[in-house]
PLY file of the C-alpha trace (Angstrom):
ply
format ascii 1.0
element vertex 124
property float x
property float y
property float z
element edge 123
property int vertex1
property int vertex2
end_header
-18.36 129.65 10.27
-16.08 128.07 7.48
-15.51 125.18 10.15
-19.64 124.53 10.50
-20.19 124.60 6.68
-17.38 122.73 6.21
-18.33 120.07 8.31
-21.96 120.00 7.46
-20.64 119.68 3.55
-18.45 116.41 4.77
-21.48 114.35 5.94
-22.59 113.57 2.31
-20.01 110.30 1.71
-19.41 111.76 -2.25
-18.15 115.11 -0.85
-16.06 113.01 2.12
-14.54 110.91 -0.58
-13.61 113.78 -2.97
-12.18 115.89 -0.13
-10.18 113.04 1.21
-8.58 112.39 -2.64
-7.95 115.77 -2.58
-6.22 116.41 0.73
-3.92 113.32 0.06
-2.89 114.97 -3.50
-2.03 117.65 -1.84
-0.04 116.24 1.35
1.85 114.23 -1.14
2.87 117.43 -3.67
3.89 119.47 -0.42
6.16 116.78 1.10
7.48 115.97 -2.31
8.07 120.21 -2.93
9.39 120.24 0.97
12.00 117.43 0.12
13.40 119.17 -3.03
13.67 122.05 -1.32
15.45 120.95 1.89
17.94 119.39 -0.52
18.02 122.38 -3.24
16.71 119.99 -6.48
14.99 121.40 -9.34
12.28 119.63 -11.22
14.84 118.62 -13.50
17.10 116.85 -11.51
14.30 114.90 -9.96
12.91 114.34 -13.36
16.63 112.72 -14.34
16.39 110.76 -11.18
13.40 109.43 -12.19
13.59 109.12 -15.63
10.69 110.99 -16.41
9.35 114.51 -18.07
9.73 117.53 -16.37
6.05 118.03 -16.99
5.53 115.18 -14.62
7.33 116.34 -11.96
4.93 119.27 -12.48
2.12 117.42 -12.61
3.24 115.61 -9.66
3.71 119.56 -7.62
0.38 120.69 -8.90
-1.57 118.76 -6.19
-4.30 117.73 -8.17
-2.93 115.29 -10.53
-4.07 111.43 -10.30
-0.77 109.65 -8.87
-0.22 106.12 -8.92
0.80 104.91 -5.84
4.18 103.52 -8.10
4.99 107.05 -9.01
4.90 108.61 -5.44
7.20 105.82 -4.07
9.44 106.34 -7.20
9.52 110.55 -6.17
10.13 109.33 -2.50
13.19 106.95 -3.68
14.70 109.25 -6.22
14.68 111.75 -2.88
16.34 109.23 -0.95
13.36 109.18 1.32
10.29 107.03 2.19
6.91 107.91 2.82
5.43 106.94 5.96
1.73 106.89 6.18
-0.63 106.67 9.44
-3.99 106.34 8.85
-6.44 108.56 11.47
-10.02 108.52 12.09
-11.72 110.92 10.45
-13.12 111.90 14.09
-9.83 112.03 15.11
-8.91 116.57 14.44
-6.09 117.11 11.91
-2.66 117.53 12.87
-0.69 120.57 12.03
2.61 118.61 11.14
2.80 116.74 7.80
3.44 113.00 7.52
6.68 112.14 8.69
9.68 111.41 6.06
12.59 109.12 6.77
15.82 109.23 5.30
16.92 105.61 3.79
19.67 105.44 5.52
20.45 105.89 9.07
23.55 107.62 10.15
23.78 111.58 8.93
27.09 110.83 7.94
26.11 108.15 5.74
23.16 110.71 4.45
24.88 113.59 3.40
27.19 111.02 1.58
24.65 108.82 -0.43
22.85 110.13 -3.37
19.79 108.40 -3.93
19.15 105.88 -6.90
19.15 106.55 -10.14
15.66 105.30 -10.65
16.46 105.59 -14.64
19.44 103.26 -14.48
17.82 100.20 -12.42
14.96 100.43 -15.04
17.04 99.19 -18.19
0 1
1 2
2 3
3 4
4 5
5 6
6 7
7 8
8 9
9 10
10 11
11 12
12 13
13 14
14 15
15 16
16 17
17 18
18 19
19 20
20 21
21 22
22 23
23 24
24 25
25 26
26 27
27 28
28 29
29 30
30 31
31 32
32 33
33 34
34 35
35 36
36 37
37 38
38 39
39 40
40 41
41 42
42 43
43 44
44 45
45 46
46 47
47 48
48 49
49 50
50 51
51 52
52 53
53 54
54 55
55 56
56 57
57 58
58 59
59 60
60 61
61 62
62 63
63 64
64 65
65 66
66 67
67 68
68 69
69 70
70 71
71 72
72 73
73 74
74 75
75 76
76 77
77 78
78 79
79 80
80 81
81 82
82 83
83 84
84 85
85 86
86 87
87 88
88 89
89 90
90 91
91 92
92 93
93 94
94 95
95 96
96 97
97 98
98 99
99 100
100 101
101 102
102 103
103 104
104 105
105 106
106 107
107 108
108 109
109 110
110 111
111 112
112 113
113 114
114 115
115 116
116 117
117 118
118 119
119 120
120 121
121 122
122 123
C-alpha cells in the first residue's frame, strides 16, 4: 500500500526532485556514520581531521543538512576513503547495499598503516 502511494506521490517532478535530495542526504550521512564506525572515530576526531566544528560533523550525520559537494569529499578524505557514485535509472528498483567505499590505498597492510590526511594541515 505504502509502495502504490509512494509511487503515485513520485510522478509529480517537485516531489521526485525533493525525494531524490533527500535520499542522497541521507546515503551520504549513513556511509559517512558507517565509516567512523568501522574505524571507531568520534565526531571529534573527524572534526580535527577536517578542521571543522563538531557541530558540522553533526550537521553532516543529521541527513538533512545542505552539503557541498567540497565538504563530502573532504569527510571521505579525512576517512581515508573515496566516494564512488553510480548513477541508476530511476526505473531501475533500489538496491539494498549502499554505494560502495574504497580505501585510498590498496594493500591492507598499507591501510591499517596510513592515517588519512590531515585535511587542517594542507589548508594553511
Amino acid at each position: 500500500m505504502f509502495e502504490e502511494y509512494l509511487a503515485e506521490h513520485l510522478k509529480d517532478p517537485e516531489n521526485l526532485r525533493g525525494f531524490q535530495r533527500a535520499d542522497l542526504q541521507i546515503e551520504i550521512a549513513l556511509q559517512v556514520e558507517r565509516a567512523m564506525k568501522a574505524q571507531k572515530i568520534s565526531r571529534k576526531a573527524l572534526a580535527e581531521r577536517m578542521g571543522v566544528s563538531k557541530g558540522r560533523i553533526s550537521q553532516i550525520l543529521s541527513g538533512t543538512s545542505n552539503l557541498t559537494l567540497r565538504l563530502v569529499a573532504d569527510a571521505f578524505t579525512a576517512l581515508g576513503l573515496r566516494l564512488e557514485l553510480k548513477p541508476v535509472p530511476l526505473s531501475e528498483p533500489r538496491t539494498a547495499s549502499p554505494p560502495a567505499l574504497h580505501p585510498m590505498n590498496e594493500s591492507k597492510t598499507d591501510q591499517a598503516a596510513a592515517s588519512p590526511p590531515d585535511l587542517k594541515k594542507q589548508a594553511s
